[in-house]
N, C-alpha and C positions, 0 to 999 in steps of 0.2 A: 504494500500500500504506500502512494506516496504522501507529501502532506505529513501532518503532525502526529496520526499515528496515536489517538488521544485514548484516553479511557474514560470510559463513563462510568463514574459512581451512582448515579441518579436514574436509573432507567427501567422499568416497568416490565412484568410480566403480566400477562390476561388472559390465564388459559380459557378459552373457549365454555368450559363447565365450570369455571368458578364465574362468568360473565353472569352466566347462564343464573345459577343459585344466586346471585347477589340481585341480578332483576327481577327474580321470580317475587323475592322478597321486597321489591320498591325501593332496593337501597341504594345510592351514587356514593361518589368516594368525596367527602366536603362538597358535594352542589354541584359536581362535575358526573356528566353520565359516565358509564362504565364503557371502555371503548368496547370494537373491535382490535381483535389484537395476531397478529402473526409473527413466526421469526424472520419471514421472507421480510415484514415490513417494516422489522428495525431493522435488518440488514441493508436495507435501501436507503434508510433514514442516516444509519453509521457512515456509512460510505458518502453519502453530501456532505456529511459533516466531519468529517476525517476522522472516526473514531473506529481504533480496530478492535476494543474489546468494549465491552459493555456487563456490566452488572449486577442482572437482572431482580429485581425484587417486588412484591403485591403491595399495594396503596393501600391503604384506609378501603374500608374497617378491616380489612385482614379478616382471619377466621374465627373469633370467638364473639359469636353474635350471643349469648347465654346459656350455651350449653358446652359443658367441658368435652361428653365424649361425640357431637357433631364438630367439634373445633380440630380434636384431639385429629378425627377421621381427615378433615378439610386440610390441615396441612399434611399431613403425610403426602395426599393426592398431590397438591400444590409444591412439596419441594422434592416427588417423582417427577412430575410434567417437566420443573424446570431442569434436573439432573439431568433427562435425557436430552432437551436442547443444547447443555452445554455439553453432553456426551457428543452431540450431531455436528456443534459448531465450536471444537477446545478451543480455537487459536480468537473467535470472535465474543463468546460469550463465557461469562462465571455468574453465579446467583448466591443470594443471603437470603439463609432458611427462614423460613416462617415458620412463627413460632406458634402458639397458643395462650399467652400471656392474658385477662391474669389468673389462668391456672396456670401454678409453677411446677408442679409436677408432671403434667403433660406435656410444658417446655422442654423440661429439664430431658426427656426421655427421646424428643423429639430432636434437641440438640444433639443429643450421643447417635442418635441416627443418621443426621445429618451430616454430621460433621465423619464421621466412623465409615461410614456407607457408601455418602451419595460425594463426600467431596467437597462442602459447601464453603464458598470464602469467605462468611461471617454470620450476619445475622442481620436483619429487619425488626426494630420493635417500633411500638408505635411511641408517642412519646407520651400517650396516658390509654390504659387500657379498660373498658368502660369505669372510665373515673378514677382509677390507679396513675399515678405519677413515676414514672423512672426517678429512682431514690426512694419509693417509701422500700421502710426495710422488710414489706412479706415479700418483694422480689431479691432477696441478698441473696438467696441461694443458688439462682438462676447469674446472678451475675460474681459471684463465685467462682460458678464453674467456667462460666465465660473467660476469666482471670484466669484461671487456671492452664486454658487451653490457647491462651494470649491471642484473644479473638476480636476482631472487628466487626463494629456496632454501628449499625447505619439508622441514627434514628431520622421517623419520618413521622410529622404531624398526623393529628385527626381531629377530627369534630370535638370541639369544647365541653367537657361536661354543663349540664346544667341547661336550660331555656333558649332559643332563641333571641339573640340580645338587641338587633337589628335587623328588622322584616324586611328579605328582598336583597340582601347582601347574604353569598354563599359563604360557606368558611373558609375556602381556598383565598377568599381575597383576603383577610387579615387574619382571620380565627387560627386559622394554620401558622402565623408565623409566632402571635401569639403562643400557640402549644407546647410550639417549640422550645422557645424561652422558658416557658415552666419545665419543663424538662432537665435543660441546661443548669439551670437552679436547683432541680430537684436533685440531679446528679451530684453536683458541686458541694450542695449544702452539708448533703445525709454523707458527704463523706467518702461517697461512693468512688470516685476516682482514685482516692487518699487510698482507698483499701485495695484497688484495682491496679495497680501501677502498670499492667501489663495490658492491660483493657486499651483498644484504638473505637475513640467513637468519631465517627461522621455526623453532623447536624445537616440536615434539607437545608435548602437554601438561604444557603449564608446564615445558616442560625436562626432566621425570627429577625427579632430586633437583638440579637446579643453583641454583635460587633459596635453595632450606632449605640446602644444604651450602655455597651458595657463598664464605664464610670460610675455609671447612676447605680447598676442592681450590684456592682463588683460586692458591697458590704453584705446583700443576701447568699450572694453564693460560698460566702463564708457563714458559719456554722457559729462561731466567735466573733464574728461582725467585724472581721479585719479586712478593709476594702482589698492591702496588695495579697491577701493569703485570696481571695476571691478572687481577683483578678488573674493569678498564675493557674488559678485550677477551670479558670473560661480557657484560658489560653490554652490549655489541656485537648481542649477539642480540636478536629480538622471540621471545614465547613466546605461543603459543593456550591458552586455555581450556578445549581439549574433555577432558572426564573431571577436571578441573582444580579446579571453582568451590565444592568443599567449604569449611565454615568453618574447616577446618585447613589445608588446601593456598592458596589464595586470600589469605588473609594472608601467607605466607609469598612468593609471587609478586610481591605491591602491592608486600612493602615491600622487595624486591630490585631490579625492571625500570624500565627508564626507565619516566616513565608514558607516554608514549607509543610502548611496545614490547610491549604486551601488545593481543592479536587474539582475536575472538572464534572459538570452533570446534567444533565438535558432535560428531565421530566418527560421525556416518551413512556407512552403516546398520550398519559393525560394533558397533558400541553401537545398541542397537533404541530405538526410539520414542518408547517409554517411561523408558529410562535417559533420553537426550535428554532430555524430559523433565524428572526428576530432579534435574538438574545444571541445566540452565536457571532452573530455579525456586530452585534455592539460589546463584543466581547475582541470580536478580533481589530477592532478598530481602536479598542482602549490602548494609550501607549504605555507598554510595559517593557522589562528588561528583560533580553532575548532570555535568559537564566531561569527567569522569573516564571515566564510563558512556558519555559519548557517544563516549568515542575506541576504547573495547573495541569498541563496537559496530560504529562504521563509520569512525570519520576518521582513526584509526590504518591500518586497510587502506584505505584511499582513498591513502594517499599514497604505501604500495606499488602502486596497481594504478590509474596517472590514470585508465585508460580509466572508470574506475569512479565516477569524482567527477561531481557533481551536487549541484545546489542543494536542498537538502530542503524 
């Protein structure tokens, strides 16, 4: 492939039966319908966009609609479907299991399969699971073993706990970057990183608000209210690009992230083609340091994902 050769953190799986079960039930992923979905069709998408491996991982709400052993069943299905695309396509595709959360024990079982079995290069959680926050401690165990097996944590928003807060705006447009943030916080506070040292997590785009706010909440994400012990344990994360690489948002991220914590990521296909697109292009137009570009692209994810390294 010529071109940059990028890796996508951010990029979406839809097997066809999981489309299927999630509309049966009237459900969208934050306000956004549930695409269609094929591998032929990021493959076509990757290729515009110079991206030669991609990601893949399930959006909101994932599979634990209230019942632990229909969840328990739904990911299994969900991170079989994607094992074999990336069996079909090693050198284009990798995926992060879906988990079960928040049953920890069907995680926990489902991680040892995943990761033991099918191969997986990390993990998908959401960043609150109907009304659980990433940090409260019933999830220590699950992130534990995550530590254990020094695993990479892609989190991804979802719909806000709680009522409708503004009628006629989806949650994709703020509620999502919102969730994020409490997550980020929720991680940071409970300690969870402190205890994880070997734990790599990704935050969705660009974090939320954590890069733009991160002065203001730094004294939450400490535990002891000490803004720089907060502020080192934000900095802890790596954040994607996708939806991100606006000229207001993109400043705001460079001059927050380590520079070697920011990941490139697309949001295919719930962002279509075209947005794709959009964001790519104001991403290639941003001026950056050739260095700089080449770690968003690929060598920042290369060193979460060895299998993936290669000589360009």
């Amino acid at each position: 492939m010529s071109g940059p050769r990028r890796i996508d953190v951010h990029h979406h799986i839809v097997p066809p039966s999981y489309a299927q079960w999630l509309r049966d039930r009237g459900l969208a992923a934050g306000g956004l319908p549930i695409p269609d979905w094929s591998a032929e069709a990021s493959l076509e998408l990757m290729d515009e966009r110079g991206v030669e491996t991609a990601i893949l991982s399930v959006s909101t709400p994932g599979v634990h609609l209230g019942d632990n052993a229909e969840a328990r069943a739904r990911a299994r299905e969900l991170n079989e479907f994607a094992a074999k695309v990336v069996h079909d396509h090693p050198a284009r595709f990798g995926f992060f299991a879906t988990l079960t959360l928040p049953d920890v024990d069907g995680a926990l079982a489902e991680l040892a399969y995943a990761f033991d079995t099918l191969r997986a290069e990390g993990v998908v959680l959401l960043a609150n699971s109907r009304g659980v926050y990433l940090g409260d401690p019933r999830f220590d165990p699950l992130f534990d073993e995550l530590n254990r097996r020094e695993a990479v944590v892609f989190v991804h928003p979802s719909t806000l706990p709680g009522p409708e807060a503004l009628a006629g705006v989806p949650a994709f447009v703020a509620d999502f970057l919102l969730d994020t943030t409490r997550a980020a916080i929720g991680l940071a506070r409970s300690g969870t990183l402190d205890r994880c040292p070997d734990l790599e997590v990704i935050l969705s785009h660009a974090g939320g608000f954590v890069p733009y706010a991160a002065y203001r909440i730094a004294i939450a994400a400490s535990a002891a209210g000490n803004p720089l012990e907060g502020l080192a344990r934000l900095k802890r994360f790596y954040f994607d690009t996708a939806l991100s690489s606006s000229p207001t948002a993109l400043p705001s991220l460079l001059a927050f992230a380590e520079p070697d914590h920011v990941v490139f990521g697309s949001d295919f296909p719930y962002a279509p083609a075209g947005v794709v697109a959009v964001f790519s292009g104001l991403y290639e137009k941003f001026p950056l340091p050739e260095a700089q570009r080449a770690s968003i692209d690929r060598s920042a994810a290369e060193r979460l994902f060895p299998r993936l390294q290669g000589d360009r």
